[in-house]
C-alpha positions in Angstrom: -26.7 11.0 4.6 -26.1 13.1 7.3 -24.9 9.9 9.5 -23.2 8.7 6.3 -20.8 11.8 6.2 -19.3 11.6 9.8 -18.3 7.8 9.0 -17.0 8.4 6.1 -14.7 11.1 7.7 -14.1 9.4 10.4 -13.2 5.9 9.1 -9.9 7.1 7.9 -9.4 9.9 10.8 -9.6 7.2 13.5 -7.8 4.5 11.4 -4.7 6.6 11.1 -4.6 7.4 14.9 -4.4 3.7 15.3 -0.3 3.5 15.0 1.9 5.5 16.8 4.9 4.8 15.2 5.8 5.2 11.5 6.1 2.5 9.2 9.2 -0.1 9.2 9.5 0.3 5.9 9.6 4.5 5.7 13.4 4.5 6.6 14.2 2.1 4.3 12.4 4.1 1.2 14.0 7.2 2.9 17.4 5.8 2.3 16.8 4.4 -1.1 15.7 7.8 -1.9 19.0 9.3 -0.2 20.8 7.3 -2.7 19.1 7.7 -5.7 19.0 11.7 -5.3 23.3 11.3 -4.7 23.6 9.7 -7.9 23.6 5.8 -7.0 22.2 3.4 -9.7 21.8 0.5 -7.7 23.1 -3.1 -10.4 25.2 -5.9 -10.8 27.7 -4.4 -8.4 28.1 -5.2 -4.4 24.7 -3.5 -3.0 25.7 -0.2 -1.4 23.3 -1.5 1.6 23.7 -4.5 2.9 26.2 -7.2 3.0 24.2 -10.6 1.9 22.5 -9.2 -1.3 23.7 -12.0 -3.9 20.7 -10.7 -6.5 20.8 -6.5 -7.7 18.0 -4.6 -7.1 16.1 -2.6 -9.2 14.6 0.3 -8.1 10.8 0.5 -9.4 9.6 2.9 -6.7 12.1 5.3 -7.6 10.2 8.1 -8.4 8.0 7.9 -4.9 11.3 7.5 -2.9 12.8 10.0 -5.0 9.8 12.1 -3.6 10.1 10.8 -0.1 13.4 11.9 0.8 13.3 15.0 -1.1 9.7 16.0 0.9 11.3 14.7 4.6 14.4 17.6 3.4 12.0 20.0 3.8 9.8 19.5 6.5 11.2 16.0 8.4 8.8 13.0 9.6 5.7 15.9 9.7 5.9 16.7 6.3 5.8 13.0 5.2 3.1 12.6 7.6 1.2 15.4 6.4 1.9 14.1 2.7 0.0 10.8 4.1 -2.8 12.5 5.6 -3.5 14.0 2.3 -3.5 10.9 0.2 -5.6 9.0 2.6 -8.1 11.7 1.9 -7.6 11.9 -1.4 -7.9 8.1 -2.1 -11.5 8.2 -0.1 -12.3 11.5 -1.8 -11.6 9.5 -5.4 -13.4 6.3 -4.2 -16.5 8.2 -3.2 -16.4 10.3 -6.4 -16.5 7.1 -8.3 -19.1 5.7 -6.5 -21.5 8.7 -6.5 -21.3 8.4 -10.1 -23.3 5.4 -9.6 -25.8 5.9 -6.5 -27.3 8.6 -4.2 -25.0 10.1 -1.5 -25.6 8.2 1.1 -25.2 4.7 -0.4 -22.1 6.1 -2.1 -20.8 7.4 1.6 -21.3 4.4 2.7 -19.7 2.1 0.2 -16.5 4.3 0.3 -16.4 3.8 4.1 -16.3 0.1 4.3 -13.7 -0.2 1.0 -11.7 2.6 2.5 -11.7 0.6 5.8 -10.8 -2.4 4.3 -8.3 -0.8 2.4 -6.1 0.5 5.5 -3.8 -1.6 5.6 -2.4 -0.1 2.6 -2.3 3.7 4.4 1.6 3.5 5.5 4.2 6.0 5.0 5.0 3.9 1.8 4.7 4.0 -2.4 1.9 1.9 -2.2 -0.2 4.8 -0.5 0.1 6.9 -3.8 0.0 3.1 -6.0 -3.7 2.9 -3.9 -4.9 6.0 -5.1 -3.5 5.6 -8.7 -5.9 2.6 -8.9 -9.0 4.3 -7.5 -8.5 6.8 -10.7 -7.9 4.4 -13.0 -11.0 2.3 -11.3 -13.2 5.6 -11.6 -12.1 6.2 -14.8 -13.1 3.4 -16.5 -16.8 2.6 -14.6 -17.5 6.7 -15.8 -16.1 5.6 -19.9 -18.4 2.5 -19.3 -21.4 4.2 -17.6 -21.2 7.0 -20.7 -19.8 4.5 -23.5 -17.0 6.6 -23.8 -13.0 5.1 -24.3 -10.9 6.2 -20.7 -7.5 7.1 -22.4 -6.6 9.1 -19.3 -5.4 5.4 -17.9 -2.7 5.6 -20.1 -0.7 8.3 -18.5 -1.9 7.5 -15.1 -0.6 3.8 -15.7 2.7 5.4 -16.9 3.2 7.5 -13.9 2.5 4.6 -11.8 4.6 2.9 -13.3 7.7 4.5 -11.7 5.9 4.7 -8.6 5.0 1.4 -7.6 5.2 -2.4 -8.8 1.4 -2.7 -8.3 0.8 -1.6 -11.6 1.0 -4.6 -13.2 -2.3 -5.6 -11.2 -3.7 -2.3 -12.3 -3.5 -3.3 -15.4 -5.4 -7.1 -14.7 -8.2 -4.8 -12.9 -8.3 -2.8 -16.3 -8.9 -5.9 -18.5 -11.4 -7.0 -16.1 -13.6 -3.8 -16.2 -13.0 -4.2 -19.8 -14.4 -7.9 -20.0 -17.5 -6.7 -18.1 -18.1 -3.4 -19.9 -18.2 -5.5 -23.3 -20.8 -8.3 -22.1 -23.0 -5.6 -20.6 -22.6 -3.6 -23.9 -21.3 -0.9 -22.6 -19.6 0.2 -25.8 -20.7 -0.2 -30.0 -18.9 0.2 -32.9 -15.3 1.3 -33.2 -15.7 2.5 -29.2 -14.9 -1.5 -28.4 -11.8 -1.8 -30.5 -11.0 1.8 -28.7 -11.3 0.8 -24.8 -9.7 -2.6 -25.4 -6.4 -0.6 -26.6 -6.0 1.3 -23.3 -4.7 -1.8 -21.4 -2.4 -2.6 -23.8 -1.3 0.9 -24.5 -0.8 1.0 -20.5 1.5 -1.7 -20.7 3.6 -0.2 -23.7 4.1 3.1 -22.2 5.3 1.5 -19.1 8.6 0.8 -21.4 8.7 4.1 -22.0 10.2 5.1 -18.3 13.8 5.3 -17.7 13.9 1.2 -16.3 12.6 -0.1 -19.8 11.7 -3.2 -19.9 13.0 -3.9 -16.2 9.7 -2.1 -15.0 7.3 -4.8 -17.0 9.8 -7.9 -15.3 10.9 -6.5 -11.9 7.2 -7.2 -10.4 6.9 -10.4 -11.1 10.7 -11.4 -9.6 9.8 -9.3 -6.2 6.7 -11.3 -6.1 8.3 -14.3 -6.5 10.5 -14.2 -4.0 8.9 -11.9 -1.1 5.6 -14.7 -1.2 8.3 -16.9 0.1 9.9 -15.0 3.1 7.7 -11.7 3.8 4.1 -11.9 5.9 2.4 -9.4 4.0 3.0 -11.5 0.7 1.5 -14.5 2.0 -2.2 -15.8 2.8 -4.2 -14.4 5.3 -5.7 -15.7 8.2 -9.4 -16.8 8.3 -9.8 -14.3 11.2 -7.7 -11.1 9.3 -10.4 -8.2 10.1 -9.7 -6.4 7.3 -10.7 -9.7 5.0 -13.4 -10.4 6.4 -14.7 -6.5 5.9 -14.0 -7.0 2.6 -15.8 -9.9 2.3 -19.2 -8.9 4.1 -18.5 -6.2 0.5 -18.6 -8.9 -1.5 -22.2 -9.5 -0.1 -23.5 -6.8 -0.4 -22.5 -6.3 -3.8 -23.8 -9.7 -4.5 -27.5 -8.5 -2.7 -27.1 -6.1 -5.1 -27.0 -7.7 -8.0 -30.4 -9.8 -7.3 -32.0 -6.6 -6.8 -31.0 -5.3 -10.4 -29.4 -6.6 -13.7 -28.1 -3.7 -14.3 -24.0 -3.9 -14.8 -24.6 -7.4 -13.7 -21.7 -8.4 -15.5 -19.2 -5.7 -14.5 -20.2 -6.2 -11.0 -20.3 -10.1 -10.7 -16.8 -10.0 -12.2 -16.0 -7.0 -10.0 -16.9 -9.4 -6.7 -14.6 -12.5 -8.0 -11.9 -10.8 -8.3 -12.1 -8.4 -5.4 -12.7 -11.7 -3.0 -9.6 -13.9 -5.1 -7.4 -10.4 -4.2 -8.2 -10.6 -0.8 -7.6 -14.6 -0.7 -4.4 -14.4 -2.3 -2.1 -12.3 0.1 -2.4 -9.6 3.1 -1.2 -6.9 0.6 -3.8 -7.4 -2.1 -6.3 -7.3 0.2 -6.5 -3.3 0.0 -6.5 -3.3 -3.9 -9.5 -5.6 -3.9 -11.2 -2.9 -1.5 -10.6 -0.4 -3.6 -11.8 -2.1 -6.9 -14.7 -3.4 -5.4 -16.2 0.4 -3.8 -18.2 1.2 -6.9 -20.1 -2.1 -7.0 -20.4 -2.3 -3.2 -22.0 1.6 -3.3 -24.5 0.2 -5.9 -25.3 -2.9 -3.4 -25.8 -0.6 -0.4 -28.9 1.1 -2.8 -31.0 -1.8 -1.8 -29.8 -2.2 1.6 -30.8 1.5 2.4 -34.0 1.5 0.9 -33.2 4.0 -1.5 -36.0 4.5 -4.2 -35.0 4.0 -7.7 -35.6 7.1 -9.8 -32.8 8.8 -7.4 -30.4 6.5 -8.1 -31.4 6.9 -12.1 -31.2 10.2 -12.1 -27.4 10.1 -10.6 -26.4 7.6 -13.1 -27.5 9.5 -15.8 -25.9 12.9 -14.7 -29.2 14.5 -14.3 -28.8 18.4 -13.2 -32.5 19.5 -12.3 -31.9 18.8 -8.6 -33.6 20.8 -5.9 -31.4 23.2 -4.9 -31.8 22.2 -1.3 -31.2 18.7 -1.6 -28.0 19.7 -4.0 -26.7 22.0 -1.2 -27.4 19.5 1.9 -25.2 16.9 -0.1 -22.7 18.9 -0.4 -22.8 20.2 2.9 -22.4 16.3 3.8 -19.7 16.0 1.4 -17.3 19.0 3.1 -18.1 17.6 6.3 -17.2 14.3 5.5 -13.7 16.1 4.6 -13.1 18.3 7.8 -14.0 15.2 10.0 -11.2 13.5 8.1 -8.6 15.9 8.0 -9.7 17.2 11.7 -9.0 13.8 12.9 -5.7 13.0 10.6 -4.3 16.7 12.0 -5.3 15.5 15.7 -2.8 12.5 14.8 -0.1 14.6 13.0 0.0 17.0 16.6 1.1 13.9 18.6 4.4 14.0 16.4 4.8 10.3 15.4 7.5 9.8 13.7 9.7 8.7 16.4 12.7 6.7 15.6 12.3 2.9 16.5 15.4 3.1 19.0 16.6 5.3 21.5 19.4 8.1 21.2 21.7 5.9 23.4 21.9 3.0 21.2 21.8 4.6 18.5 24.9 6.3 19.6 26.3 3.3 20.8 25.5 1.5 17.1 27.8 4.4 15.7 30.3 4.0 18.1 30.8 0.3 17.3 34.3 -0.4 14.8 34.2 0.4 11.7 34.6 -3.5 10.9 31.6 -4.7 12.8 29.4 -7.0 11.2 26.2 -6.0 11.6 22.4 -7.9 12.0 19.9 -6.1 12.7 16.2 -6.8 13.6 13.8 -6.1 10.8 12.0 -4.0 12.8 15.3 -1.5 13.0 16.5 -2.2 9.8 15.8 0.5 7.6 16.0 3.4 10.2 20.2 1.6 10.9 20.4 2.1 7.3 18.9 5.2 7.1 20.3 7.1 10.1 24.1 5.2 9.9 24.7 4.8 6.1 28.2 4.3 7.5 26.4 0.6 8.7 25.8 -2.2 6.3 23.6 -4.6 8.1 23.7 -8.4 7.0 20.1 -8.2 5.4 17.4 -5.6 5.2 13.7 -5.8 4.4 14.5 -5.9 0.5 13.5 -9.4 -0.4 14.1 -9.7 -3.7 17.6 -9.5 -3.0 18.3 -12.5 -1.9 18.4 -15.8 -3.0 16.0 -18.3 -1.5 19.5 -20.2 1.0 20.0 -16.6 1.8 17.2 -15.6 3.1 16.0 -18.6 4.7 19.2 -18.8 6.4 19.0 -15.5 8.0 15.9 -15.8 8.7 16.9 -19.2 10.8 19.7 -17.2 12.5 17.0 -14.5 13.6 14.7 -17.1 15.2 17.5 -18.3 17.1 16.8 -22.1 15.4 19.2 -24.7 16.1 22.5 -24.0 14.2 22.7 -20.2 15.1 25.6 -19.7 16.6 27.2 -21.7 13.7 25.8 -18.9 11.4 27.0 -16.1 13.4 30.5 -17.3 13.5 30.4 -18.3 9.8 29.3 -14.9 8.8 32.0 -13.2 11.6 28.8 -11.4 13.5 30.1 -9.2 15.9 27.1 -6.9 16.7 23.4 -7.6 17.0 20.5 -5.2 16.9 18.0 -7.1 18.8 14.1 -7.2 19.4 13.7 -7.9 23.0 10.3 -9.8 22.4 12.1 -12.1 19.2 14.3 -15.4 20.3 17.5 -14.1 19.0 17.3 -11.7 22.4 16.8 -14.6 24.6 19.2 -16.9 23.1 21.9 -14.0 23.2 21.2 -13.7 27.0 22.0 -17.2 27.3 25.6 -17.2 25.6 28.7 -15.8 28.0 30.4 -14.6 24.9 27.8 -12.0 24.0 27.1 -8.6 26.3 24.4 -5.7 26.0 26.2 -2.5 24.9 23.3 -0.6 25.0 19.5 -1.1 25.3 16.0 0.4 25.3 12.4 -1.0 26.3 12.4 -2.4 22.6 15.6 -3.6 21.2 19.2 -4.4 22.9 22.2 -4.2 21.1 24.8 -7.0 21.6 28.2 -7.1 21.0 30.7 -10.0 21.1 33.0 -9.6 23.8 
């Protein structure tokens, strides 16, 4: 247990020391925020951002950008940092609370240390950090309403605030209907309890009208999807050899072990596997909401796998109290330091002050010395923080996908790996100022061209101008 606790802490402690640099997408949300908080309500009008928007966007994060740039007023880059720290901890702390409810402490510290793992790819300075730990509740919630026979109604208001925090929700609500589909062939519920529980999905999805987007929240999702499968990495497949896959994966097995050891749940569990493995199959960003789902039957896989005896495990499931008072304290003992590892580590992290900016001060001042007229691409990598830190800029294209029509972004995207026809591109579209990666092919094919010079530059990006 013991051994169990200081991984479990230190899982997400080391993770987040792993990146020293914030997010690319954190200045982008920043700005949105910025926006929405000066009364902007983004629509059919020219996109207050960027120049090659041809589609409007709808702002279904609103609420956690809204957040975001009213949390970096008050305390900068370290207060959004610190904001992180504490729902990584709080989406392990939910995860393992869920699966205790199931198993013995150590099998339960050990299943949330592989799905939180597997899940940290998902841990960025974005909305889908809070969307993560809004679907470990509503995970929780419904194995404790299915382990009691009881109806979770407190998805519904969960659902609706995640609703205006992050599209994900709509997947929420598909992981809903599959504990749901489980619960009811294991018999989890009887009587009127079975009409009850199958409401709450449905009820989720009407209260999600209820926010101020309306119906745009329920149909937005599905149009982001869409279109960012096509042009974004994180929205397509991953790799045989993605690490975090494969992590999930070996928890598929062991939640499969599992279930030849017991029948118990079998179906909420084998269900609970498929769909945790199709998530991570599908795309790179789904890979962290199939960890998540997947923790409680994982924790009740590692029973068997730690040689755990049975009547321990029965006595957690059924909320037994007549503990031994020294076995009660030494868990908890192993819970708290489970939590000071973590946020000992995540506070070592927050000291080295990451948060940098992705350029340096001298282009940056150089990029808001350039004419008022300058046409403007920028890297991706850049993007957001040009938008965020010169509002005065509106770059060709940002990291909003949805935005842009398929031609559009595919043609940008050619112009940015320096394909054949760029130049043609950049003269069509009166480019007069690049923002350039120094390790992407636009950089190399700029230094080949007489007509383009470096204003400014740093180890990371150059910024060309047209002479």
């Amino acid at each position: 247990m013991w051994v169990a606790a200081l991984v479990a802490g230190a899982v997400p402690g080391l993770v987040l020391s792993v990146r020293d640099a914030p997010d690319v997408d954190l200045w982008l949300h920043l700005r949105i925020g910025d926006l929405l908080r000066a009364g902007e309500r983004f629509g059919p009008q020219p996109d207050p951002l960027t120049a090659l928007a041809d589609r409007p966007y709808v702002p279904t994060q609103w609420l956690a950008q809204l957040l975001m740039s009213w949390v970096h007023d008050v305390g900068g880059i370290a207060a959004i940092q610190t904001v992180r720290l504490l729902l990584v901890v709080a989406l392990g702390a939910v995860i393992a609370t869920a699966c205790r409810s199931l198993v013995g402490p150590t099998a339960a510290l050990c299943g949330s240390a592989l799905s939180m793992f597997a899940a940290s790819a998902s841990w960025g300075e974005r909305p889908q950090l809070a969307a993560m730990v809004l679907l470990a509740i509503v995970t929780a919630l419904w194995w404790r309403a299915s382990e009691l026979g009881t109806v979770p109604w407190a998805c519904v208001p969960v659902v609706w605030v995640w609703t205006m925090v992050h599209g994900s929700w709509i997947l929420g609500l598909a992981v809903q209907g599959v504990l749901l589909v489980g619960g009811l062939l294991d018999g989890c519920w009887s009587g009127r309890a079975r009409l009850l529980a199958a409401s709450v999905p449905g009820l989720g999805l009407g209260v999600a009208l209820l926010t101020p987007l309306g119906i745009s929240a329920v149909v937005e999702p599905f149009n982001v999807s869409s279109v960012a499968r096509l042009t974004a990495n994180e929205w397509q497949r991953p790799s045989a050899g993605n690490p975090l896959l494969l992590v999930l994966l070996v928890g598929c097995v062991i939640a499969l072990l599992g279930l030849l050891r017991s029948s118990r749940r079998r179906w909420t569990r084998a269900l609970t596997v498929v769909v945790a493995a199709g998530l991570g199959l599908w795309m790179v960003r789904t890979i962290a909401v199939g960890a998540v789902v997947l923790a409680p039957a994982v924790a009740v896989g590692m029973t068997g796998l730690l040689g755990r005896r049975r009547r321990a495990h029965t006595e957690a499931q059924r909320g037994e109290t007549r503990v031994p008072a020294a076995r009660a304290s030494g868990e908890v003992a192993a819970w708290v330091l489970a939590l000071v590892v973590a946020l000992g580590l995540g506070a070592l992290h927050l000291t080295r002050g990451i948060g940098e900016p992705p350029v340096s001060s001298t282009v940056s001042q150089t990029l808001s010395n350039l004419p008022p007229q300058a046409v403007l691409a920028v890297d991706g990598r850049a993007v957001g923080w040009t938008e965020w830190a010169h509002p005065d800029r509106r770059p060709l294209r940002d990291l909003r996908a949805e935005v842009y029509s398929l031609p559009v972004a595919t043609a940008y995207e050619g112009f940015q790996e320096a394909r054949p026809g760029w130049q043609d591109y950049a003269t069509e579209h009166g480019v007069t100022a690049v923002l350039a990666d120094r390790r992407r092919p636009l950089d190399a094919a700029l230094a080949r061209e007489p007509a383009w010079t470096v204003a400014a530059e740093d180890p990371d990006f150059r910024l060309w101008v047209l002479r």
